[in-house]
N, C-alpha and C positions, 0 to 999 in steps of 0.2 A: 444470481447477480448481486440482490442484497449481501449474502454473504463476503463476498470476492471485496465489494466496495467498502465492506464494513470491517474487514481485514487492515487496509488502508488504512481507513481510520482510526482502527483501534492503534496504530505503532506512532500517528499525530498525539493521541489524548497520553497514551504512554508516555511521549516525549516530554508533554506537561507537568504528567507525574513526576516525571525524573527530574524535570528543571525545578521542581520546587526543591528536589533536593541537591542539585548541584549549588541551587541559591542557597541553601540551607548551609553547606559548607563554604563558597570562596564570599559571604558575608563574614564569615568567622576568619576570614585572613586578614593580617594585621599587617599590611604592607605600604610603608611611607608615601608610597606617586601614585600606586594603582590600589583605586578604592574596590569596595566589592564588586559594585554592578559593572564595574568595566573590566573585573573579570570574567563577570555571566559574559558579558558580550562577546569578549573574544575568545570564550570555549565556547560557548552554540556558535557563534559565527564561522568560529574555523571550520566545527563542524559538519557544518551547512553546505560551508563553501566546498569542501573536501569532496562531502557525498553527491553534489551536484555536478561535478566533473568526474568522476567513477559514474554514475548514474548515466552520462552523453553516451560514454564511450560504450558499456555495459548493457544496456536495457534495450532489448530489442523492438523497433517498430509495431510488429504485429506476430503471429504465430510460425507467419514464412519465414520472418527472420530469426527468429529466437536459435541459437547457438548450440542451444542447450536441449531440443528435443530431435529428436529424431521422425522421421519420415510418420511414422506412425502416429506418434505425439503432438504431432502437429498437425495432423487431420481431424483428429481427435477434439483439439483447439479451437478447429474450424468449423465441426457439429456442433461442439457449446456453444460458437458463437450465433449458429445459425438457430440451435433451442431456444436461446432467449428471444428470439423474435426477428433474428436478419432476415432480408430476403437474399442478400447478396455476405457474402466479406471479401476484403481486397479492394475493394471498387473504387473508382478514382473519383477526382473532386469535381461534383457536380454543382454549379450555384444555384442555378435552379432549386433545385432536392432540396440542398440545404434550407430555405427559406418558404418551403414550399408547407408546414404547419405552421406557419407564422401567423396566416390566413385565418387557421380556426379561432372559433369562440373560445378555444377553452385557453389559447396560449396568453390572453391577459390574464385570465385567472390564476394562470401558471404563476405569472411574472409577478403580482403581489404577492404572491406565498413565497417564492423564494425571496422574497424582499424582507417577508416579515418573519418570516419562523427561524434564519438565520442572527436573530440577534441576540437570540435567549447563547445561542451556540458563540459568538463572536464575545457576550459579556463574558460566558465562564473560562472562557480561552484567553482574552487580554486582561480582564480586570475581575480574577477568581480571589487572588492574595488582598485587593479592595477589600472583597463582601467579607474574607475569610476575616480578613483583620479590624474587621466593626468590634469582633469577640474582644478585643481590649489586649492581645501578645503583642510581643516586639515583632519587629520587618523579620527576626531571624527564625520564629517560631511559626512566624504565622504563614512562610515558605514552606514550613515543615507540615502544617497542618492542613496544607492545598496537597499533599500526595494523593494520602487515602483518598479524598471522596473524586479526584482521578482514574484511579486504581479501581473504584465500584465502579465509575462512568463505563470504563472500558469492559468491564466483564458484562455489563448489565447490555454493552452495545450491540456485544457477540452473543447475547445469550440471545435478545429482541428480532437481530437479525435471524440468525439461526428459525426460529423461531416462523415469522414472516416469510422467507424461504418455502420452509416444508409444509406450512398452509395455505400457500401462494396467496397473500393477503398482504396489504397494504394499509388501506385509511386505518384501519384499527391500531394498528400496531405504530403509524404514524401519531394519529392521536392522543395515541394512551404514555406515549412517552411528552407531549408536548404539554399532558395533562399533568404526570409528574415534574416536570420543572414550571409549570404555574403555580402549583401548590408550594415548591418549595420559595419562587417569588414571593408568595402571597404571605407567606411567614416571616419570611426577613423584611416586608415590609409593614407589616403588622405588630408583629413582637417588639419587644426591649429587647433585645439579642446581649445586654452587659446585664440582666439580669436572669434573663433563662440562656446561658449559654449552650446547656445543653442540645437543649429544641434548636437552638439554631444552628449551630454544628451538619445537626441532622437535616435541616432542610440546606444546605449545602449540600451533602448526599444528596438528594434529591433531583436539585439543581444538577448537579453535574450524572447523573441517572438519566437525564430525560435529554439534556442538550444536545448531545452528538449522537443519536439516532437519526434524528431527519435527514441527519447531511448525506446519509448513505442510500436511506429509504426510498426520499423522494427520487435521487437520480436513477434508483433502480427502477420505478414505478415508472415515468415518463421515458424512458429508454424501453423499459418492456411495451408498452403500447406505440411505437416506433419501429416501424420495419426498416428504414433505411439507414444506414449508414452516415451520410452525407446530413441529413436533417440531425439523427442525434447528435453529431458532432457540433454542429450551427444551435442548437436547443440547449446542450450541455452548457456550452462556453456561456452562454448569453445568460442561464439560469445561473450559475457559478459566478459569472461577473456581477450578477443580483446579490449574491449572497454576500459576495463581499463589501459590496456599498452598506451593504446591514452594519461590518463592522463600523464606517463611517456615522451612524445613525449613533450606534451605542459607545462610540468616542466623546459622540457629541453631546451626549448626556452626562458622562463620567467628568465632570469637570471640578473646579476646586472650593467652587463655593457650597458643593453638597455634600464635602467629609465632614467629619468621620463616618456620619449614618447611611448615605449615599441611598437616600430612602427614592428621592424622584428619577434618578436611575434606574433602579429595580421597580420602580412603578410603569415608567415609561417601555423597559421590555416586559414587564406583563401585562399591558395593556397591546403592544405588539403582538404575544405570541395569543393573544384573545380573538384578533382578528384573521391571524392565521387559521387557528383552526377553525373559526367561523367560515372563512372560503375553501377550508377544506371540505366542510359539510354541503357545501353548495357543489363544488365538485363532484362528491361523492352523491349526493340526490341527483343532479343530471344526471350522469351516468348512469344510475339505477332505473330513471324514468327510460332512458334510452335504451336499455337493455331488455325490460319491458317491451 
């Protein structure tokens, strides 16, 4: 399931990479009415809009409905779903079910983590050309120089997942990416970044290495200890709708009175992603005691 979700993933961090360099070109157009960034907008946007109505019509519900396998293929669909841990697939909407892990201890601990380890992910996502462009480049280089360390983020995604997969393991592999983009916080807020541009360069790598791991990790982890259907769907959304109030958090730190250095921003999500994995360790020891 790590894998599958991190799949996903990796084609959003891509699309990042790519947008720095579509920014990279329609800044370079020199057109009287329509400035650059209202070019960006209306090439992602068209495209957005395009693939989400190709996407209605196209993407099938669940494995019964898919167009595209046949009878065999789709039973087949329906064992991987039941490996990861179903008890059921197909099963219709229970509210009960749904709401029925909400109950345990462990689902507030759930709900700060996805609150907090989403924001290191939500800075390098909305405001990456910010941190990128502390370095001292123009708007039009410093688009160009948000590709690469996209381009690691996403291989480092699939390799991590991969990885986490075949050793059916989680906290670690959670951790150890949340530990890579603290370190490379911990640099941009430390360093002179216009005098060692190098180092900082590279803890950007870093940063975008470790950011979009969780997004795929965690939802595999709490969906694999979930047997039902109806609760993951109700646990997904609610954890998801957490992650995204994170961007709210890390908006709300990027503001105008802390350029060019944007130092209490990058402090502010490393001090977020400190407490994440702090309640990940506490997760992680319950369970261990429990297991015991």
């Amino acid at each position: 399931m790590g894998l599958r979700l991190s799949i996903l993933q990796t084609f959003a961090v891509l699309a990042s990479a790519f947008s720095g360099l579509i920014s990279y070109g329609v800044f370079r157009i020199d057109h009287p009415s329509v400035q650059g960034w209202q070019w960006l907008f209306i090439i992602e946007g068209s495209m957005t809009f395009l693939t989400g109505i190709i996407s209605f019509f196209w993407l099938p519900a669940g494995p019964q409905d898919a167009w595209f396998l046949n009878g065999r293929e789709k039973a087949a669909a329906n064992a991987r779903l039941l490996r990861d841990n179903s008890v059921h697939v197909e099963t219709s909407l229970d509210l009960k079910e749904c709401f029925r892990t909400w109950k345990d201890w462990k689902f507030p601990v759930w709900c700060i983590i996805t609150l907090t380890y989403p924001v290191v992910y939500a800075t390098a996502m909305n405001f990456f050309p910010l941190i990128v462009g502390r370095l001292g480049y123009s708007v039009i280089k410093t688009n160009l120089w948000t590709v690469a360390p996209n381009l690691v983020g996403a291989v480092v995604l699939l390799c991590v997942a991969i990885s986490s997969d075949y050793f059916r393991e989680r906290t670690f592999h959670i951790v150890f990416s949340l530990v890579l983009s603290l370190i490379g916080m911990l640099i941009l807020v430390a360093l002179n970044v216009t005098q060692h541009k190098g180092v900082a360069y590279f803890a950007c790598f870093l940063m975008a290495a470790g950011s979009y791991i969780p997004s795929c990790l965690v939802h595999a982890w709490h969906n694999n200890n979930n047997v039902h259907e109806n609760s993951r769907a109700a646990n997904t959304g609610l954890f998801v709708g957490l992650g995204n109030l994170a961007g709210v958090l890390s908006a709300a730190t990027f503001r105008t009175e802390y350029a060019p250095k944007w130092i209490y921003p990058d402090f502010s999500s490393y001090l977020l992603l400190q407490c994440s994995v702090y309640y990940w360790r506490i997760v992680d020891g319950i369970m261990d005691e429990v297991r015991e």
